[in-house]
C-alpha positions in Angstrom: -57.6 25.9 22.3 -58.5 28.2 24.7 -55.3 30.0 25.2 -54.2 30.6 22.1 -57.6 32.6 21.2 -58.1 35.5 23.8 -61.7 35.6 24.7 -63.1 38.5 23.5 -65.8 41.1 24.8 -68.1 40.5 22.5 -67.4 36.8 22.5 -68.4 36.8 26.1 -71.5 38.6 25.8 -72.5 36.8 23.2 -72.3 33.7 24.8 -73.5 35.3 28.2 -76.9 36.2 25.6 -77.8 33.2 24.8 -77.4 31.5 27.7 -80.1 34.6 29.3 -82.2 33.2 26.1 -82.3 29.5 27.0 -83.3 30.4 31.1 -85.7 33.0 30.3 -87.7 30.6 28.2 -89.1 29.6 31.1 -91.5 32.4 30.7 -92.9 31.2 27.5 -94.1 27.9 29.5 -95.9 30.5 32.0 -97.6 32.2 28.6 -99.2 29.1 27.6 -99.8 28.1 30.9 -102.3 31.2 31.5 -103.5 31.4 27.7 -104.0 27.8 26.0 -106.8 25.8 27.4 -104.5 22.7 26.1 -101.1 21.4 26.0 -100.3 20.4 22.1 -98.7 17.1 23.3 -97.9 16.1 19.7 -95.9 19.1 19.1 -94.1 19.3 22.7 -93.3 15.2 22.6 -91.5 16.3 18.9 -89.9 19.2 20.4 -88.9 17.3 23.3 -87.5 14.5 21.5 -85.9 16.9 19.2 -83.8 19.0 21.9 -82.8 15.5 22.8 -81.1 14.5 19.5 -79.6 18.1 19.3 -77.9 17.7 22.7 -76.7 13.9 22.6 -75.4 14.9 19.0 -73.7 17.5 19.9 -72.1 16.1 23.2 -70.6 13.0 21.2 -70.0 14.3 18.1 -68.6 17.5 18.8 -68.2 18.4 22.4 -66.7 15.4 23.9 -64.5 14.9 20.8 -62.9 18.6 21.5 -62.7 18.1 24.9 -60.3 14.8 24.3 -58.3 16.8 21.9 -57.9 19.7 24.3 -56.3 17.2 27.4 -55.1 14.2 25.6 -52.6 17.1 23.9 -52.1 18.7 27.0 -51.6 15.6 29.4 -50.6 12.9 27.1 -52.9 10.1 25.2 -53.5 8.0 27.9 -54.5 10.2 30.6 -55.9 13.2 28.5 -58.6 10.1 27.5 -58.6 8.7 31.1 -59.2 12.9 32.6 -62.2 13.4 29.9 -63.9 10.2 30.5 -63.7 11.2 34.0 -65.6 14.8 33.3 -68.2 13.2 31.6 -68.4 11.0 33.9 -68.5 13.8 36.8 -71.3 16.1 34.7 -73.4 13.0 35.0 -72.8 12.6 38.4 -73.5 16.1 38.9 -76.9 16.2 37.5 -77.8 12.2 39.1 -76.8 14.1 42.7 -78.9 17.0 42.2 -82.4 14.9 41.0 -81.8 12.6 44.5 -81.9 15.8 46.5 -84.9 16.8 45.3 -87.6 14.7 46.8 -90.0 13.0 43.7 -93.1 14.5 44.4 -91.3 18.3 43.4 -89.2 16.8 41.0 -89.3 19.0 37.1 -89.1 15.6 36.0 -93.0 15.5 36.8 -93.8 17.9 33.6 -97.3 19.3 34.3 -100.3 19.3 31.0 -102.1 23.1 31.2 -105.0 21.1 32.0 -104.1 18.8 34.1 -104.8 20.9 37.2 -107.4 23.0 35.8 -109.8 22.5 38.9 -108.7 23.7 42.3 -110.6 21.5 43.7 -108.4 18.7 42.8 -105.8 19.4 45.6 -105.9 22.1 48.3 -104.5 25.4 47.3 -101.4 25.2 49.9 -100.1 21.9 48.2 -100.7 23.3 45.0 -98.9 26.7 46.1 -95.9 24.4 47.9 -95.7 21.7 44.8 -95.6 25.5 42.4 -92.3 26.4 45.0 -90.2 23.5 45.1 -90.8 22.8 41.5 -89.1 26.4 41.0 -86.4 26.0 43.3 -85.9 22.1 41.4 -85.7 23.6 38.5 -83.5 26.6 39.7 -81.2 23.9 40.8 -81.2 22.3 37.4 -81.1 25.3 35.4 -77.8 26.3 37.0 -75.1 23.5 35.5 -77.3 23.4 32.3 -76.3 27.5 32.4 -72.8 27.0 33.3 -72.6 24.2 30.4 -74.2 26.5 27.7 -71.8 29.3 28.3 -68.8 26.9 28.4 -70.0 26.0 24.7 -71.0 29.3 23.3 -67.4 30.9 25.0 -65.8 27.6 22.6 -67.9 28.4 19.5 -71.1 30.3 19.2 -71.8 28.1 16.0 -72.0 25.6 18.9 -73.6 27.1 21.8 -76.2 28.3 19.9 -77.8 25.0 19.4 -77.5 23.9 22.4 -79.4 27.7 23.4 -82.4 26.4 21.2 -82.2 22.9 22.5 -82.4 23.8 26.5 -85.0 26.7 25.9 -87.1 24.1 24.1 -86.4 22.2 27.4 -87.3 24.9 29.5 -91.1 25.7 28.2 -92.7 23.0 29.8 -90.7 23.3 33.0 -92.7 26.9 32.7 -95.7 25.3 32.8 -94.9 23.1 35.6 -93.7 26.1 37.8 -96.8 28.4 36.5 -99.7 26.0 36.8 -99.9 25.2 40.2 -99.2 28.4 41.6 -101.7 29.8 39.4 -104.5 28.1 40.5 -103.3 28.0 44.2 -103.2 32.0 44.3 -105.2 33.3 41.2 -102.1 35.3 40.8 -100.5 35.6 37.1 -98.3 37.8 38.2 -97.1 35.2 41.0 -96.7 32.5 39.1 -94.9 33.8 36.8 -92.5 35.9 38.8 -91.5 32.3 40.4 -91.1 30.7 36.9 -89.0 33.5 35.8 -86.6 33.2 39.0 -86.2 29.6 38.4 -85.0 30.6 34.9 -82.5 33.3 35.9 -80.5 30.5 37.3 -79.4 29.7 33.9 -77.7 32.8 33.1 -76.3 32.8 37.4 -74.5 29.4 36.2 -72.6 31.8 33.5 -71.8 34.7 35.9 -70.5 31.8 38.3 -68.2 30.2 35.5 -67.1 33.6 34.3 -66.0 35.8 37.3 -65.1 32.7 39.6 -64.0 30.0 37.0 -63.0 32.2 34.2 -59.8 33.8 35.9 -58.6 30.7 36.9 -59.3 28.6 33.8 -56.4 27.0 31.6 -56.4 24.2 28.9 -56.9 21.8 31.3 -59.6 22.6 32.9 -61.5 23.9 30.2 -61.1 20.9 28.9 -62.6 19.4 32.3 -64.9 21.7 32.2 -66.0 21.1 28.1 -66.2 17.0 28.6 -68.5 17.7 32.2 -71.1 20.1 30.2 -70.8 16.7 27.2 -72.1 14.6 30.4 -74.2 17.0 31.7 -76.3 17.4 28.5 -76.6 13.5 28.2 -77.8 12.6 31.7 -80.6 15.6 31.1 -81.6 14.2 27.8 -82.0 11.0 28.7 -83.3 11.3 32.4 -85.3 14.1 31.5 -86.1 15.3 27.8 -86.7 11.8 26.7 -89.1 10.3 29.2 -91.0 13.7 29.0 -91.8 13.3 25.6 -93.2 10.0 26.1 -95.2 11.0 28.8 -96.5 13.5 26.7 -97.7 12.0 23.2 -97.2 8.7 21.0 -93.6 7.2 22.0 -92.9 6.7 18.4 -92.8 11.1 17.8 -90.3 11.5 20.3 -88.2 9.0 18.5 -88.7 11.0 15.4 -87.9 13.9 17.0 -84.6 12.8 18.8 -83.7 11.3 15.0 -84.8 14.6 12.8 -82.7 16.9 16.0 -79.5 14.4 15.4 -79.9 14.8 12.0 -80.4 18.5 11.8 -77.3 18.8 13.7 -75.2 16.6 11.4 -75.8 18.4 8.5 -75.3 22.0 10.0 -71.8 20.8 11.6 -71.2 19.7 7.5 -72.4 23.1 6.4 -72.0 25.7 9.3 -68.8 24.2 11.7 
């Protein structure tokens, strides 16, 4: 539990480090974006499906689990269970409120192909420029809680945030693209477009600096706890609202399958070996 282990320095910075890691790989969508007259759909609906099966793994198996333990032995069975359904719960409501705030048309949900708007031409350049902007400040505003829910898990267990890093920088790429792509060919601008991916991507590692200098001097068992089981709900709601259709979209739906099953096993046999 979380006070009986001071967090240390090193501990934090660690955790702080990989969650810079998962935002900034928002800038590796931007690279392809500019370089690769393609998208490789086969390998991105894999990947996809893959970060998927490493998150919903990892939020039932191991993060919800702990989470339970943490409250049900600091508030009693009944209502330790009753407080961590709850969280979930909440981290799922969290996510649900922020994709109906953000109108459809901008939504990150609507992953972008490198080539699918290869021609200007298609749509005038101020759409493109305004559909680039709102899908940075959608993803901004999803990058945040998914930020906030890696540090949580790294500051728990870096054996376990790490992971999770991998999984949500995976996630990130083609959120890249979909920033990068449209601004690109509204402005000609590289530099532009990807100065605006890698804002959006900052707001991962803003979600830490929020839960460690306001959250972090407050926290106890109990809300960590909280905390732990709404990070368990936020990582399902985004792999199944988002990770999961996107790899559809994207290639056969039978390779995102095999990649949300090889993820879910790659995470069971590293929690035998590694946790």
């Amino acid at each position: 539990m979380l006070s009986e282990t001071p967090l240390e320095t090193q501990q934090v910075l660690i955790a702080f480090a990989l969650t810079l890691f998962a935002g900034l790989s928002t800038g590796i969508g931007s690279a392809i974006a500019f370089f690769a007259k393609k998208t490789n759909t086969k390998f991105l609906s894999v990947a996809l499906g893959l970060s998927a099966g490493v998150m919903i793994y990892l939020s039932f198996v191991e993060i919800f689990p702990n989470a339970k333990s943490i409250l049900t032995l600091e508030m009693g069975m009944h209502l330790g269970y009753l407080l961590t359904v709850v969280a979930f719960l909440s981290g799922m409501l969290l996510i649900a409120v922020i994709d109906k705030l953000v109108p459809a048309f901008e939504n990150p949900h609507e992953i972008k192909r490198v080539e699918q708007i290869r021609n200007p031409e298609e749509i005038k350049n101020k759409k493109l420029y305004r559909m680039g902007l709102m899908s940075a400040v959608a993803i901004a505003l999803h990058n945040f809680p998914e930020g906030l829910a890696t540090f949580l898990a790294a500051l728990q267990d870096i054996k376990l945030g790490l992971p999770i890093a991998i999984a949500i920088a995976i996630h990130n790429i083609p959120e890249g693209i979909a920033i990068s792509v449209p601004i690109y060919y509204a402005t000609g601008s590289r530099r532009k477009a990807f100065k605006y991916s890698f804002l959006s991507g900052l707001a991962e590692p803003l979600g830490a600096l929020v839960g460690f200098f306001i959250l972090m001097p407050f926290i106890n068992d109990v809300l960590f706890g909280f905390l732990f089981a709404s990070v368990a709900g936020i990582m399902v709601f985004i792999s199944i609202d988002n990770l999961l259709p996107a790899a559809r979209e994207y290639g056969e739906p039978h390779l995102s399958i095999y990649g949300l099953i090889a993820g879910m096993a790659i995470m069971a046999v590293s929690l035998v070996f590694f946790l």
